[in-house]
N, C-alpha and C positions, 0 to 999 in steps of 0.2 A: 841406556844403550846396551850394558852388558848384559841385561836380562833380554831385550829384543834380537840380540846377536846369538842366542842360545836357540832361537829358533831359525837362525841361517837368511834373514830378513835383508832385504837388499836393501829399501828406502824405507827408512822412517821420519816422518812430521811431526814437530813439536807446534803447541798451538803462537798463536801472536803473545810479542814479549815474556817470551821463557824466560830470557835471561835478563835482568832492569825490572820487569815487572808491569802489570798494568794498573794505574794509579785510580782503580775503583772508588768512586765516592768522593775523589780527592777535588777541592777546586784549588789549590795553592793559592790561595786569599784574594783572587780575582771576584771582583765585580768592574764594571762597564766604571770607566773614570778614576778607579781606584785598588790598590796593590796594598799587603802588608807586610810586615818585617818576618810574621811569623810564615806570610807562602812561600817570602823567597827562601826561606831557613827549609822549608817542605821541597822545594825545587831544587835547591844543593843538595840534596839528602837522594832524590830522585835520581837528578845530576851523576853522584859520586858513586849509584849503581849501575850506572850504561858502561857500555866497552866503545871502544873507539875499534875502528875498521882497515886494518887488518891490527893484531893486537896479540900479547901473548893468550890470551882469552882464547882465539880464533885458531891460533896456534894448538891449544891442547883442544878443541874441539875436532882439529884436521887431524890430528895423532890419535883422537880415539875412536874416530872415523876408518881409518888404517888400521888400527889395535883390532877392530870388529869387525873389516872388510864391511862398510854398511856407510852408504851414504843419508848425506843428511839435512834435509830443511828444517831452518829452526828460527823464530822469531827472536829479535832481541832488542832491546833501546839500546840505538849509535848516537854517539857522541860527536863531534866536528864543533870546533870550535867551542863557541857558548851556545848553540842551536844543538837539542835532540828531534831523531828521526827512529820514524816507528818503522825497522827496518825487516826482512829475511835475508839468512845467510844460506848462500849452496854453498856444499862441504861434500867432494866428492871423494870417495872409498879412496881411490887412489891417486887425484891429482891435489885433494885438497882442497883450500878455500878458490871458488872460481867464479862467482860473482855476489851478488845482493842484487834486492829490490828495496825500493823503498817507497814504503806508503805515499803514495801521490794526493791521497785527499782524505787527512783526516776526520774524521767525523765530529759533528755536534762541539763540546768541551775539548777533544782531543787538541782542535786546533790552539788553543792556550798555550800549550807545552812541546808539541809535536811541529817539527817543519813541514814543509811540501816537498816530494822527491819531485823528480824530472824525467824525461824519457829516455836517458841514459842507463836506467836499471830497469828497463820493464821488457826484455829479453828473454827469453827461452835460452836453458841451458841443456846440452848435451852432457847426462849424469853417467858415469859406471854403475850399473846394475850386476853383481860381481856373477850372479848363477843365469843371467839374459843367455838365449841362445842364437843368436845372428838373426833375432828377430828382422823379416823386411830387410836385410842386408847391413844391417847398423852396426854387428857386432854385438856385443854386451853392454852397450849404451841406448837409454832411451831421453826424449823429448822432456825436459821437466820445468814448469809455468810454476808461477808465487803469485797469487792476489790474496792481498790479505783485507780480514771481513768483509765491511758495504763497501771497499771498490767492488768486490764482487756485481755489487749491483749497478754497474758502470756497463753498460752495453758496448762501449765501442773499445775500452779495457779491454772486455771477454773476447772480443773477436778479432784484436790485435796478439792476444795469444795463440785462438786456434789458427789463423794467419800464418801463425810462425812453429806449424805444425805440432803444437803440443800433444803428448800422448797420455800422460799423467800431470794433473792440472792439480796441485795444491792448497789451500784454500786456510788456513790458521787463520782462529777468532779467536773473539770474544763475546762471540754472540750467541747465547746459552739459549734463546726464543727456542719453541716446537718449530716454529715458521722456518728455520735456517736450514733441516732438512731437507723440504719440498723444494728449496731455493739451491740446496747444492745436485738434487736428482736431476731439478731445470740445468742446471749448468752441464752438466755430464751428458745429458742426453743431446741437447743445443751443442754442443762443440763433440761428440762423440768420442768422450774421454774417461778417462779414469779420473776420478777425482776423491783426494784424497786431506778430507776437512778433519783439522785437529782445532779443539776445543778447550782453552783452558779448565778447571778445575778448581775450584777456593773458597774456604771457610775462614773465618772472622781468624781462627789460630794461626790463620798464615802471614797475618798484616799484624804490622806492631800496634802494641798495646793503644798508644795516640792517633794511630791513625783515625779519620773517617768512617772506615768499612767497621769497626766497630760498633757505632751507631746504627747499621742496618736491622731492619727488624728480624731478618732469617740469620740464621746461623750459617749456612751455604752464600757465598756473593756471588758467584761463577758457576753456575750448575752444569757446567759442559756439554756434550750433545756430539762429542766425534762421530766421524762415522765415514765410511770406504763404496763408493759408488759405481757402476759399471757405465760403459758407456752407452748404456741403452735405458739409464737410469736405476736400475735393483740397488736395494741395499744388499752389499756383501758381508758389512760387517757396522755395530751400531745401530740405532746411537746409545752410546754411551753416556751414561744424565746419571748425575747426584753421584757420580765415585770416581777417581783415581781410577788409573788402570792404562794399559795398551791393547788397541786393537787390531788384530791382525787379518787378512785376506793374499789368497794367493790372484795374481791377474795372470791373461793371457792377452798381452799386447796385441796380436793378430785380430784381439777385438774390436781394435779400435777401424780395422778396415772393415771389418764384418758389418759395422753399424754404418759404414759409408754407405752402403750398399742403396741406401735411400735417403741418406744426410750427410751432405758435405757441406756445410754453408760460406765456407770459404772457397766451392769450387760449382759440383755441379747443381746444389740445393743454392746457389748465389744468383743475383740481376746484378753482376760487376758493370753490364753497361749501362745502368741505371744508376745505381749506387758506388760509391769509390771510398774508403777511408782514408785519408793522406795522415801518415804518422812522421812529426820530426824526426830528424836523422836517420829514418829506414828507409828501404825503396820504397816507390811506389808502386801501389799493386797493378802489375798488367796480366790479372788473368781478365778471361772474358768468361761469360754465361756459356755452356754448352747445351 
């Protein structure tokens, strides 16, 4: 963040589980019918790396959020009870911690370890952007969305975001494929947003000596793949594969009306009286086709 903050950077994305970690290779001694002493001793260990929500953790991520004037999405394993959830935190510049997400449908394995969120955190957040200039009338705040990896690939997810007017759409993986590219340009261009995919990073040195990921053939387990997209789909920045590093891109929000211009698909690109999405606990949509 200090080094990002040296370049005057409003938002920066950390990829899914920065902080807990994502448990590559690991099956915590699950097969179908049967548990062992040694996954639950793997899953305490997992366990006693997650933060719990809100937390002194969350606390020095808001202060240094402030320290840097830079707001912040950042993956992390929450805690609740005896159940972990594969969550995002917004951390904004100046009010601080002001919501999460949380994975609503873990993938493949994930589900073993990871709970199910609910649609109580799959809201759009109004972020401080500290150098925004009253873009559209908003002030120095914009629109900022969290799906993390294959929800991504949830169609009615993605369009319960742009719904709820996202402008910068976030997107933290662990999905290193060439494929996750073309799949985040589709999103950006499909919802006419900024979208801005952060991709973990990780070699066998980064996981302890017993883990799993040691067993891997490559020496890389995470090959990353970030990368900063327009809402007309360009790459502005990425991807970034096989290294460490932050990428950076300047946007101009007014782009995201710019590409309205022929795609709205939550307004005039829409058949709302054909098609309708009902989401729990939000309104229901009354717009019409024009």
């Amino acid at each position: 963040m200090n080094k990002a903050s040296e370049k005057k950077t409003d938002l920066i994305v950390f990829p899914e589980a920065t902080i807990g970690g994502y448990p590559k290779h690991s099956t915590f001694g699950i097969q179908v019918g049967l548990r062992t002493d040694s996954g639950r001793q793997e899953y305490l260990l997992y366990y006693n790396a997650s933060i719990e929500v809100p937390s002194p953790t969350t606390d020095t991520l808001a202060q240094l959020a402030k320290e840097t004037n830079m707001s912040v999405v950042i993956g992390v394993i929450e805690r609740e009870r005896g159940t972990l959830y594969c969550t995002l935190l917004y951390i904004d510049a100046v009010a601080g911690l002001i919501g999460k997400h949380r994975k609503i449908m873990p993938t493949g394995a994930e589900r073993l370890v990871w709970g199910f969120g609910d649609e109580s955190t799959i809201a759009v957040h109004d972020m401080t952007l500290p150098s925004l200039q009253n873009v559209n009338g908003h002030g120095n705040k914009a629109k900022v969305s969290g799906v993390i990896c294959w929800e991504n690939y949830q169609p009615l997810l993605r369009y319960h975001m742009y719904r709820q007017g996202t402008q910068i759409y976030t997107a933290p993986t662990v999905d290193a494929r060439t494929t996750w590219l073309p799949s985040m340009q589709f999103i950006a261009q499909e919802g006419r947003c900024f979208v801005l995919s952060a991709c973990a990073f990780a070699k066998k040195e980064d996981f302890p000596a017993d883990h799993a990921a040691q067993q891997a053939p490559d020496d890389i387990i995470i090959a990353g793949g970030s990368c900063i997209i327009s809402p007309l789909g360009e790459v502005l920045a990425g991807p970034l594969r096989e290294e460490a590093g932050l990428l950076f891109a300047e946007i101009d929000l007014d782009d995201n009306i710019r590409g309205a211009l022929d795609m709205d698909v939550t307004g005039h690109y829409s058949r709302s009286d054909i098609f309708q999405l009902h989401v729990k606990g939000y309104p229901e949509d009354k717009s019409k086709a024009v």
